[in-house]
N, CA, C and O of each residue as an XYZ file, in Angstrom:
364
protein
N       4.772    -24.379     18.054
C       4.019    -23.143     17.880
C       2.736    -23.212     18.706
O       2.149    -24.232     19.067
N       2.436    -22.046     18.919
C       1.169    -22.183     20.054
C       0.058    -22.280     18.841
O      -0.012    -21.911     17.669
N      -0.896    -23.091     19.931
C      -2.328    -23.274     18.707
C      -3.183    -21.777     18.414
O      -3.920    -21.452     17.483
N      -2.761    -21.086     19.565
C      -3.369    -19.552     19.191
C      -2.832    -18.560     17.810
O      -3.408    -17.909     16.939
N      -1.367    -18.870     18.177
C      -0.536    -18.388     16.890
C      -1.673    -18.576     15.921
O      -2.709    -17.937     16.108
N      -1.530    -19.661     14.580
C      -2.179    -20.004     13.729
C      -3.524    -19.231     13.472
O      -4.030    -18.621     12.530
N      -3.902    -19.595     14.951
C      -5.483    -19.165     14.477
C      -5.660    -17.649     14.482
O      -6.590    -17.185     13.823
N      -4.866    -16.850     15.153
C      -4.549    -15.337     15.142
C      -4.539    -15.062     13.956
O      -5.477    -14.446     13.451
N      -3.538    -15.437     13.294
C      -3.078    -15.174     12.150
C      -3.951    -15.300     11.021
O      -4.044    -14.419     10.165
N      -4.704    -16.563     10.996
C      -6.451    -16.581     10.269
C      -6.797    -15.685     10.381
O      -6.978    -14.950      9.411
N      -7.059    -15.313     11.657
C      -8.397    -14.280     11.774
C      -7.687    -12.726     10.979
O      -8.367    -11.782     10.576
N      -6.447    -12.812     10.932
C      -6.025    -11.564     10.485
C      -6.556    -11.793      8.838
O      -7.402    -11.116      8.254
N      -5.800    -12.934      8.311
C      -5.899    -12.937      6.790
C      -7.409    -13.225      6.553
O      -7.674    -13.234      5.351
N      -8.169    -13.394      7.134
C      -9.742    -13.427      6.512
C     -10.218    -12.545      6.970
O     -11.434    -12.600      6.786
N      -9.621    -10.816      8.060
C     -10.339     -9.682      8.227
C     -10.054     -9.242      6.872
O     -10.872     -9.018      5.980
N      -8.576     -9.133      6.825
C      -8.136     -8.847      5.037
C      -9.214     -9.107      4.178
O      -9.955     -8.271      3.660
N      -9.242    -10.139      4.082
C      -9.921    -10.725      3.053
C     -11.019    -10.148      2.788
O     -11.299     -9.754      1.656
N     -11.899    -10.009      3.963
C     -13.051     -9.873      3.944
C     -13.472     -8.404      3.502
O     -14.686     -8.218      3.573
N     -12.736     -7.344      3.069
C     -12.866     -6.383      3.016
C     -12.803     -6.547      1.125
O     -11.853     -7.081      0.552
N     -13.972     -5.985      0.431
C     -13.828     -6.155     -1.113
C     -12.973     -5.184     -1.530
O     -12.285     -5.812     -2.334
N     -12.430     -3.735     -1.516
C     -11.509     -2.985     -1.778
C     -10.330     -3.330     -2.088
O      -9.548     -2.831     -2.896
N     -10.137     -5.054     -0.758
C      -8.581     -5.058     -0.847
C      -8.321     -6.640     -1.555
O      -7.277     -7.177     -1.926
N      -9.498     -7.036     -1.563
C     -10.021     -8.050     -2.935
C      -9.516     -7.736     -4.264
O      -8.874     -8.463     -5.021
N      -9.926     -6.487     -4.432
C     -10.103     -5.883     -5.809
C      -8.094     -5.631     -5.474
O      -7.370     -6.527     -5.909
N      -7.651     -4.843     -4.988
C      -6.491     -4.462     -5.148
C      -5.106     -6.067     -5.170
O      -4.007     -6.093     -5.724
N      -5.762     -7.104     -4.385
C      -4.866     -8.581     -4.501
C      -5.034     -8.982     -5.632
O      -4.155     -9.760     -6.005
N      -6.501     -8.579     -6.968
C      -6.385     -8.851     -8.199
C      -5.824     -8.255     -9.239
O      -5.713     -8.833    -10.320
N      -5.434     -7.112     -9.043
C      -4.321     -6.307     -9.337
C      -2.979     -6.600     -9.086
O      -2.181     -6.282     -9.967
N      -2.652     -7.016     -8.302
C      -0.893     -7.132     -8.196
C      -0.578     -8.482     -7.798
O       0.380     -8.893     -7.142
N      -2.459     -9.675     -8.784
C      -1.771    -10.931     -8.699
C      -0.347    -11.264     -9.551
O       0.616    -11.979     -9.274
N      -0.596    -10.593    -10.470
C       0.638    -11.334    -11.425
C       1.590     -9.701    -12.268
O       2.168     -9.478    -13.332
N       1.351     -9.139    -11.355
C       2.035     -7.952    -11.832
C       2.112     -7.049    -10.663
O       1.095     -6.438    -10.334
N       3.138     -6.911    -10.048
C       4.062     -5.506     -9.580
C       3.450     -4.452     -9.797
O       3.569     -3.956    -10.917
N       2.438     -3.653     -8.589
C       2.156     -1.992     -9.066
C       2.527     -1.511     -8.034
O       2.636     -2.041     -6.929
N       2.863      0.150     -8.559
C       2.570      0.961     -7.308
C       1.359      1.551     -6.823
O       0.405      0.954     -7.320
N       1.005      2.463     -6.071
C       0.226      2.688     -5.413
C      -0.584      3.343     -6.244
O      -1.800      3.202     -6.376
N       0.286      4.210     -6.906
C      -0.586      5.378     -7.328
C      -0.995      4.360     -8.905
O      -2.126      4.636     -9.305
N      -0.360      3.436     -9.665
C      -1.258      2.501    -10.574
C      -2.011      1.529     -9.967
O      -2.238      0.499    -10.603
N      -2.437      1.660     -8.867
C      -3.198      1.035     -8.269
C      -4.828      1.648     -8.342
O      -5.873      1.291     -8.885
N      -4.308      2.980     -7.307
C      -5.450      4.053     -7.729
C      -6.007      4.227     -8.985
O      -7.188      4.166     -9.327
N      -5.055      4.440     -9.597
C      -5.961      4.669    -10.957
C      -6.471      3.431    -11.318
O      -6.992      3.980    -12.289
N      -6.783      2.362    -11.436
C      -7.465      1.293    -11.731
C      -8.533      0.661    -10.739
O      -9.256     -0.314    -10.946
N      -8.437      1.564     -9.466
C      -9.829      1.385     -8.201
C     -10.239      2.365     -7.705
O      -9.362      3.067     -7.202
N     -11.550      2.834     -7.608
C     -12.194      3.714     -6.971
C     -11.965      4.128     -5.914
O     -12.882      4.303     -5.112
N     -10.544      4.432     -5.579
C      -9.893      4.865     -4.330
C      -9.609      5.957     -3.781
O     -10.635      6.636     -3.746
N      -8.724      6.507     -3.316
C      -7.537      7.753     -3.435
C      -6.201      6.679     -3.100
O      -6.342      5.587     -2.550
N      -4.964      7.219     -3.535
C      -4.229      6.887     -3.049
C      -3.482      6.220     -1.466
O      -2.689      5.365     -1.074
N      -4.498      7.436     -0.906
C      -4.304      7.232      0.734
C      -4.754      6.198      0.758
O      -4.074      5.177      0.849
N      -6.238      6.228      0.667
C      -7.216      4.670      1.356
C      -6.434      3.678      0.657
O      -6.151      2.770      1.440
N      -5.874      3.444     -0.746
C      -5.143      2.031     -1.128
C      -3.884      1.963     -0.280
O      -3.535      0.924      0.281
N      -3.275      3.005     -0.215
C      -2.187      3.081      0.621
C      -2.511      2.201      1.949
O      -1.852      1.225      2.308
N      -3.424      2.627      2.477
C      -4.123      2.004      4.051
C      -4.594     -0.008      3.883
O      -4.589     -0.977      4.642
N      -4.903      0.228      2.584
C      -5.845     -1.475      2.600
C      -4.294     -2.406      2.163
O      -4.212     -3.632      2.087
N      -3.094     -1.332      1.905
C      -1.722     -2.428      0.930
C      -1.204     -2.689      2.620
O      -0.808     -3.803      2.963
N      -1.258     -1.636      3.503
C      -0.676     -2.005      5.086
C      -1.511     -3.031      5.532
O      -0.750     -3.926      5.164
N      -2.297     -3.542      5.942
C      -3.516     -4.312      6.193
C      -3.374     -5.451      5.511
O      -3.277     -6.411      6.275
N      -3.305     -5.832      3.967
C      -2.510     -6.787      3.194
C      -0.961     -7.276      3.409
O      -0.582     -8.444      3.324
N      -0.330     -6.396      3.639
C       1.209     -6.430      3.945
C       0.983     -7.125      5.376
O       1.619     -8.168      5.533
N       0.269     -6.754      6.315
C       0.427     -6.632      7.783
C      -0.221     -8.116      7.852
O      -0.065     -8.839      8.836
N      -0.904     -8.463      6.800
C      -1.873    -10.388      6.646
C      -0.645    -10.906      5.915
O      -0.619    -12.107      5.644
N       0.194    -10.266      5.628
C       0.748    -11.450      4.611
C       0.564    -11.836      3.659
O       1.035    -12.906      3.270
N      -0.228    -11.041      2.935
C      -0.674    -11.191      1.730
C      -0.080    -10.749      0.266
O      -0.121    -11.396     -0.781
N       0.449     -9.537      0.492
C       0.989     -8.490     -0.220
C       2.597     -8.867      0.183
O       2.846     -9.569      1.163
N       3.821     -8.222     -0.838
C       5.073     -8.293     -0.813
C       5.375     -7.149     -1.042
O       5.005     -6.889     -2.187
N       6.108     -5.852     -0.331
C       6.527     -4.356     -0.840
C       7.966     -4.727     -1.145
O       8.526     -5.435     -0.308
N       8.637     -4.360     -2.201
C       9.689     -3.948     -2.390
C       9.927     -2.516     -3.162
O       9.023     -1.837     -3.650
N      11.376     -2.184     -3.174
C      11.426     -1.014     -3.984
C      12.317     -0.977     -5.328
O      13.334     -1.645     -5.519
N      11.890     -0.312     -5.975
C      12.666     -0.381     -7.684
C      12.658      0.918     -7.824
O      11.569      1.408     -8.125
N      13.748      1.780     -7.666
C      14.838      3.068     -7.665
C      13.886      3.506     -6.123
O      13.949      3.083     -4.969
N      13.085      4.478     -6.760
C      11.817      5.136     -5.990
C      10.802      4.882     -5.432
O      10.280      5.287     -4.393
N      10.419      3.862     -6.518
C       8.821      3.399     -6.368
C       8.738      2.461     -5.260
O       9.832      1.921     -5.098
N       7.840      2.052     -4.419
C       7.590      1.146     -3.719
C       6.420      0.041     -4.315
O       5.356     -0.042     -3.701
N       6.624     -0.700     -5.384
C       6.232     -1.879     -5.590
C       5.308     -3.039     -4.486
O       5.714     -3.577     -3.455
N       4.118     -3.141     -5.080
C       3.126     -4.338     -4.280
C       3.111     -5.311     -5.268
O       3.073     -5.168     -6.490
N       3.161     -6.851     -4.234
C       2.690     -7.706     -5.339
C       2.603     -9.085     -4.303
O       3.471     -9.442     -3.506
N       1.461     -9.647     -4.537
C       0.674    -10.777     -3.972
C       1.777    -12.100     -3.582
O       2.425    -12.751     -4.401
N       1.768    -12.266     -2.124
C       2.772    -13.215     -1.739
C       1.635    -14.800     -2.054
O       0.640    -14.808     -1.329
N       1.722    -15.615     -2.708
C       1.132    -16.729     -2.795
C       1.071    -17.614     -1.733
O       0.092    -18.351     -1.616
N       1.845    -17.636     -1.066
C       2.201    -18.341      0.510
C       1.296    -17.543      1.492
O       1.236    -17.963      2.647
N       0.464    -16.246      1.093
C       0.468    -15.627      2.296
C      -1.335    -16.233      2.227
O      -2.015    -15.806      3.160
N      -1.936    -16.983      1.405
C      -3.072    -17.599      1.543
C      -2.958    -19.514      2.083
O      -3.765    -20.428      1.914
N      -2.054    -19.498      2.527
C      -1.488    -20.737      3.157
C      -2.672    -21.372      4.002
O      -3.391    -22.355      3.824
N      -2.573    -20.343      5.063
C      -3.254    -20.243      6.184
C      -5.000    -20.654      6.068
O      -5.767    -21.391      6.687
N      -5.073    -19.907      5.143
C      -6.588    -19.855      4.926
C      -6.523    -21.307      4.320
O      -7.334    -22.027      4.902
N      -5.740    -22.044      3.226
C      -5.884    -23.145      2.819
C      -5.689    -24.189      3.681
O      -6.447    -25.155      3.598
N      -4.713    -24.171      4.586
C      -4.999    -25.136      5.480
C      -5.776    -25.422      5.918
O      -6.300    -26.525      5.765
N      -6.258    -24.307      6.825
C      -7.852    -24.450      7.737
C      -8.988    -24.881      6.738
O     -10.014    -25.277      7.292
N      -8.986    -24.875      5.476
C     -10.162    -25.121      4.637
C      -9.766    -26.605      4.151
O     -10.707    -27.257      3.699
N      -8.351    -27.307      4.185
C      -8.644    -28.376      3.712
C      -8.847    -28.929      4.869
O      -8.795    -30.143      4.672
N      -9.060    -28.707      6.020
C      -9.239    -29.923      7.722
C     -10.519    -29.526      7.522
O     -10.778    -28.869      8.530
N     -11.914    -29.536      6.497
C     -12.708    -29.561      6.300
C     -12.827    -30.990      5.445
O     -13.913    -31.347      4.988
């Protein structure tokens, strides 16, 4: 793997990160499956903007979408903070 890979990919999951909105929404669908719109209602959002910060999470690797009938389901990939743990234990 190229050494850029990796570190790309950091910089993606700690822009994520770095944004508190989508903080608040990875503590939400740590241990429970929501959709969007029970998302909204539990953050000072609209739908759209959570809609926008779950692509951005999804797009870091952070987030997992699946679907159940209709709904499109979010929920926190544990692997997808890998990255960030590596680079913090070569400290």
């Amino acid at each position: 793997m190229d050494i850029a890979e990796p570190a790309a990919h950091l910089d993606t999951v700690l822009r994520a990160l770095a944004d508190r909105s989508r903080r608040g929404i990875l503590a939400l669908v740590r241990d429970q499956a929501r959709a969007v719109g029970e998302i909204a209602d539990r953050v000072p959002l609209t739908q759209q903007a959570v809609s926008h910060h779950l692509k951005v999470l999804r797009e870091a690797g952070l987030v997992t979408e699946y679907r159940e009938s209709t709904r499109h389901l979010f929920l926190v990939r544990p692997d997808g903070l890998d990255v960030v743990r590596d680079y913090l234990d070569g400290f």
